[in-house]
C-alpha positions as CSV (number, residue, x, y, z in Angstrom):
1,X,29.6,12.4,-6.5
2,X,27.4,11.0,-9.1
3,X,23.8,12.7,-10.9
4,X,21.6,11.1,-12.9
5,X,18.0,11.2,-13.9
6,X,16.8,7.7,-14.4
7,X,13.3,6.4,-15.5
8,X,11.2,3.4,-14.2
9,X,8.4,1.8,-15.5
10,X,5.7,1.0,-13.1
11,X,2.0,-0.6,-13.0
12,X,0.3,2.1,-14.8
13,X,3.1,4.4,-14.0
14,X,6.2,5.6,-15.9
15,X,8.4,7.6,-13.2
16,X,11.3,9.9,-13.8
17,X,14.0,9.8,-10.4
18,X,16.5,11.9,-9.8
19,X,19.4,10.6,-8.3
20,X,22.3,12.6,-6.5
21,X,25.3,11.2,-4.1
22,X,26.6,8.1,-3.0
23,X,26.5,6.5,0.5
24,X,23.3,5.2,2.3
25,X,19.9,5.5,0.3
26,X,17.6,8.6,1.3
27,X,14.6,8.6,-0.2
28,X,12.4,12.1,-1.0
29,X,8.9,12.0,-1.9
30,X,7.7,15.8,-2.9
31,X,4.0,16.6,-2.7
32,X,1.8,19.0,-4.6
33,X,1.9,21.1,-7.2
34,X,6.1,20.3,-7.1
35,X,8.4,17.8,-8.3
36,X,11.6,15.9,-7.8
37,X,13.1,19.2,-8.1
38,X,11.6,20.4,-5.2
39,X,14.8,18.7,-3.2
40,X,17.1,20.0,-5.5
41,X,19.2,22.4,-2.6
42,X,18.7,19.5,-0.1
43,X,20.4,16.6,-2.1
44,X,23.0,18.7,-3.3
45,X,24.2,19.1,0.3
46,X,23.4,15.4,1.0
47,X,25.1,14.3,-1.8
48,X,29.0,13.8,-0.8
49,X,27.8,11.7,1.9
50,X,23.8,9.9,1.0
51,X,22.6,8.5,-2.2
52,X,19.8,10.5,-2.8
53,X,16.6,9.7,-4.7
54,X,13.8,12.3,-5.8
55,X,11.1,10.2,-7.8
56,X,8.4,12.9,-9.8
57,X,4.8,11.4,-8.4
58,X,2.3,9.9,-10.2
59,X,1.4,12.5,-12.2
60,X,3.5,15.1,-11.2
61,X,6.8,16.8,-13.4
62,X,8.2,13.7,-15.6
63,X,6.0,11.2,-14.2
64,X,3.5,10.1,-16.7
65,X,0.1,7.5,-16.5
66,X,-0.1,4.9,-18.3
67,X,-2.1,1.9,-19.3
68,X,-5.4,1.5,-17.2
69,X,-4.5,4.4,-15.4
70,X,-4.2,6.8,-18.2
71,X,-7.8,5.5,-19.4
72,X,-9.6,5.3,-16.8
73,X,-8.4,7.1,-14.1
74,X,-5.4,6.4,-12.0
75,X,-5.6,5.1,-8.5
76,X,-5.0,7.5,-5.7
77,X,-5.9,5.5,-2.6
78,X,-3.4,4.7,0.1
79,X,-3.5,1.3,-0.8
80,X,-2.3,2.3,-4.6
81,X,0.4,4.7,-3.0
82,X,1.8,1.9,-1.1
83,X,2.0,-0.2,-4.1
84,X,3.4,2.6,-6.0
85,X,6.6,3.6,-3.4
86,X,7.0,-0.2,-2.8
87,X,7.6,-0.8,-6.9
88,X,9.6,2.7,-6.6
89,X,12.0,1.5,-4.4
90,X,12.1,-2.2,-5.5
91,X,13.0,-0.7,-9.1
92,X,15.6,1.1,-7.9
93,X,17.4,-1.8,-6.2
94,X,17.4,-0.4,-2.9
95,X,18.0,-3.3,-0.6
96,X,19.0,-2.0,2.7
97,X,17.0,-0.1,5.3
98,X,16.6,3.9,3.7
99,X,15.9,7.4,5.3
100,X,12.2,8.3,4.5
101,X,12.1,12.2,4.1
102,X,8.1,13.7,3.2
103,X,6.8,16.8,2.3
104,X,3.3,17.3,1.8
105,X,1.2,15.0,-0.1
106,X,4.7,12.7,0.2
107,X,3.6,11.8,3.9
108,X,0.6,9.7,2.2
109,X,2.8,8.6,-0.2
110,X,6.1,7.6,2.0
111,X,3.8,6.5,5.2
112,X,1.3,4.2,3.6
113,X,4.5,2.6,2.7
114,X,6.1,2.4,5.7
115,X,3.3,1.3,7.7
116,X,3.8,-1.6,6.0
117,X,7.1,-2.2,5.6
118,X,8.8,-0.9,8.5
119,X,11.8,-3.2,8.7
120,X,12.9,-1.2,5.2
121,X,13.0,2.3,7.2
122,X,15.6,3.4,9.1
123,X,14.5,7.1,9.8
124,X,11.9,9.4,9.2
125,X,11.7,12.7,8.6
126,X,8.4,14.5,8.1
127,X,8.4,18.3,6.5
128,X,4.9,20.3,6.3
129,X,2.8,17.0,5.7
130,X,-0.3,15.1,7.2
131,X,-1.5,11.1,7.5
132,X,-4.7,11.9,10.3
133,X,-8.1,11.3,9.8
134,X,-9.0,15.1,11.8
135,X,-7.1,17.3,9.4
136,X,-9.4,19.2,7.2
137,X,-9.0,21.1,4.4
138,X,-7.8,24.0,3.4
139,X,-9.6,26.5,0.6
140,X,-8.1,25.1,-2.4
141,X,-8.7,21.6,-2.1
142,X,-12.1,22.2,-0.9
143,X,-12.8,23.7,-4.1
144,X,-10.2,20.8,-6.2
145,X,-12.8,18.2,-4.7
146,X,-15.3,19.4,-6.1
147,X,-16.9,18.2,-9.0
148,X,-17.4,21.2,-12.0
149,X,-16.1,23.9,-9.2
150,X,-12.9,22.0,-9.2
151,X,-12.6,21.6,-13.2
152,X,-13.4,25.5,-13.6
153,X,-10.7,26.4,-10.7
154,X,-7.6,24.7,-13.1
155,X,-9.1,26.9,-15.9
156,X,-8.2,29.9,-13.8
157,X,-5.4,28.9,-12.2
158,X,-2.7,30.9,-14.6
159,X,0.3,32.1,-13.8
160,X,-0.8,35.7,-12.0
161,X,-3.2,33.2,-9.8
162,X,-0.8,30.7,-9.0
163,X,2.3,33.0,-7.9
164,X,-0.5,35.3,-5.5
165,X,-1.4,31.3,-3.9
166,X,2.8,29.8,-3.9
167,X,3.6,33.3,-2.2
168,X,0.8,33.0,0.3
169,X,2.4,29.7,0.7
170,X,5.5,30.5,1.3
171,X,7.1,34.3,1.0
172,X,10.2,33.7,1.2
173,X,10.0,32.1,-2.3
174,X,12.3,33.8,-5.2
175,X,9.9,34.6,-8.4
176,X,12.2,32.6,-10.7
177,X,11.0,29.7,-7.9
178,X,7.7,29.9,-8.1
179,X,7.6,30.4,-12.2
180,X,9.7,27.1,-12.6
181,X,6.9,25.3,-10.6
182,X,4.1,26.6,-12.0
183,X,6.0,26.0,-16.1
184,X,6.3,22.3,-14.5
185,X,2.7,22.2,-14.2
186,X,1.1,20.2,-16.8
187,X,-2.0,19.5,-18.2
188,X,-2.0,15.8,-16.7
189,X,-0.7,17.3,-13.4
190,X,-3.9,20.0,-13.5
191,X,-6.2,16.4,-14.0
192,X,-4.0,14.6,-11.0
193,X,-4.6,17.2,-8.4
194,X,-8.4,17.2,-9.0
195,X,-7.9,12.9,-9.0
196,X,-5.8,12.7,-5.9
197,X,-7.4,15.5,-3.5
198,X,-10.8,13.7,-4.5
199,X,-9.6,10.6,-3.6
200,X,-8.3,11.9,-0.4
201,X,-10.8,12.4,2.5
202,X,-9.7,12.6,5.8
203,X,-11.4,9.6,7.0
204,X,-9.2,7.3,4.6
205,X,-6.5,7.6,7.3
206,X,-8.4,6.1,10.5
207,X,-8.1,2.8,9.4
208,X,-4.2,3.5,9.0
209,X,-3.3,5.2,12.5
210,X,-3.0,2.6,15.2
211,X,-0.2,1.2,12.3
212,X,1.0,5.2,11.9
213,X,1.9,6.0,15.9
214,X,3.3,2.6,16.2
215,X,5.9,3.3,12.9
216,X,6.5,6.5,14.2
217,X,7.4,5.7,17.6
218,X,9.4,2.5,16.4
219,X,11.3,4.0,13.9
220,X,13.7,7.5,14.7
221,X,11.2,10.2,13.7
222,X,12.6,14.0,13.1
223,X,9.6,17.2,12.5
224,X,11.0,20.2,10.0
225,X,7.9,22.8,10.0
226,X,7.5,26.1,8.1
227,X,5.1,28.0,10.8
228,X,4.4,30.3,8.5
229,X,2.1,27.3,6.2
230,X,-1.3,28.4,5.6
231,X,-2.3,25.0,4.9
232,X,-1.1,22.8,7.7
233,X,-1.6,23.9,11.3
234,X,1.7,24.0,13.3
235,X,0.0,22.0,15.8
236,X,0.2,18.9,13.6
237,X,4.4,19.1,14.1
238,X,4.1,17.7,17.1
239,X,1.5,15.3,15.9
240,X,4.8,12.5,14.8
241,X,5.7,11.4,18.1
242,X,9.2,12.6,17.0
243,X,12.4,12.5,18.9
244,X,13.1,15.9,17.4
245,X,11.0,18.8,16.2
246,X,12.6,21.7,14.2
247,X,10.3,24.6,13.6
248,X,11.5,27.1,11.1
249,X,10.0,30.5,12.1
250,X,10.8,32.1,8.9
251,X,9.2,29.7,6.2
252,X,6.1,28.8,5.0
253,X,4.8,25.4,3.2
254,X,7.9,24.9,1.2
255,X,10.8,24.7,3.6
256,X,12.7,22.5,1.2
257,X,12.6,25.6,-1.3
258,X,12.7,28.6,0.9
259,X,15.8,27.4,3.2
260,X,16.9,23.7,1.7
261,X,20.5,24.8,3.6
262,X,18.7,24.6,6.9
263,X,16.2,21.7,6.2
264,X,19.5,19.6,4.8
265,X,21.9,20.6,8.2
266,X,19.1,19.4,10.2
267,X,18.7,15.7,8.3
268,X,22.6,15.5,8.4
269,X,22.8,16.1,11.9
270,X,19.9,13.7,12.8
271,X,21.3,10.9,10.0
272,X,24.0,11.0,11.9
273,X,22.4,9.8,15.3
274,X,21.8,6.7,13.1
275,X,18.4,4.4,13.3
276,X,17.0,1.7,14.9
């Protein structure tokens, strides 16, 4: 059972991916403020059986910008995170159909891709995440989009701040958790939240949907949802048109953190029904 980290440079992007296992390619996209070892519990049970790939985001842990996106701002549009997972995977030499899993600000990430390149997707799995043009905001990003108010928020946003917000988030997360995402915070990741929540209004996801439903009743979709998330509504669970929908009473936003023993039993068993 292999584990590596491995690093790919991208348009404008120069990724670290964390790969665990060998068998058929899974693919996990974290979302915000985390990185690739957000799925660390997860792989390691998916490992003796899936090849398992945690990228950091642009922006995010290991992931650095570069080039024109380091100097003038890198793009966060759907249309860039397409490009973006499409170069990810390419890079990696992934050449068969690959189980999507999303958390978060992943589902942009892993959907805008998929939308368009369905044939490459076996299943889905979506964890505490969003792609609809009627989800609004919660607190934080309301402030992170906007302009000076956001700035001033990632001044304040030290450690006592940040572990009051992660355990709001999520309570059944450990301390040493929430302090080993909050030290992976960095200056460029403080910059890419404020970038990628203000290129992210809700209405950049109508043109996507009629493209969304039909992926997601196309391809095998499975829900995991923390019902205890403060940001995401546990309506939108049943939002995926999934075959199955796993709600986790106990956990908040970060199911893959709080109970990654749980969250990885339910993608083996649904793996296991194979895809399309």
């Amino acid at each position: 059972m292999s584990h590596a980290e491995i690093r790919l440079t991208l348009p404008d992007v120069d990724t670290r991916v964390v790969v665990r296992g060998d068998g058929p390619p899974v693919l996990l996209l974290h979302g915000n403020p985390d990185t690739a070892e957000l799925w660390d519990g997860v792989a390691d049970d998916l490992a003796p059986s899936y090849r398992c790939y945690a990228p950091d985001l642009p922006g995010f842990g290991g992931s650095r910008l570069t080039g024109g996106g380091r100097r003038t701002g890198h793009d966060f549009s759907l249309d860039a995170m397409e490009t973006f997972v499409a170069g990810l995977v390419e890079g990696l030499g992934i050449d068969e159909p690959l189980r999507l899993v999303v958390h978060d600000f992943g589902g942009p990430y892993g959907f805008s891709w998929a939308v368009r390149h369905p044939e490459r997707v076996r299943q889905i799995v979506a964890v505490n995440t969003f792609f609809f043009p009627d989800y609004r905001w919660h607190f934080w990003a309301r402030v992170w989009r906007t302009s000076l108010l956001g700035e001033l928020s990632m001044l304040l946003m030290r450690w006592p701040v940040v572990r009051l917000e992660l355990r709001r988030g999520s309570r059944r997360l450990t301390t040493e958790q929430m302090r080993a995402v909050y030290e992976r915070v960095t200056p460029e990741t403080r910059r890419t939240i404020l970038r990628l929540y203000r290129a992210t209004s809700p209405e950049v996801f109508a043109p996507w949907q009629e493209a969304f439903e039909k992926l997601v009743r196309q391809v095998p979709t499975a829900v995991v949802w923390g019902m205890r998330d403060p940001y995401l509504p546990a309506r939108f669970a049943d939002r995926f048109f999934a075959r199955e929908v796993h709600r986790l009473e106990d956990c908040g936003h970060w199911p893959p953190s709080e109970a990654p023993g749980e969250v990885a039993a339910v993608l083996e068993a649904f793996f296991a029904l194979g895809g399309s």
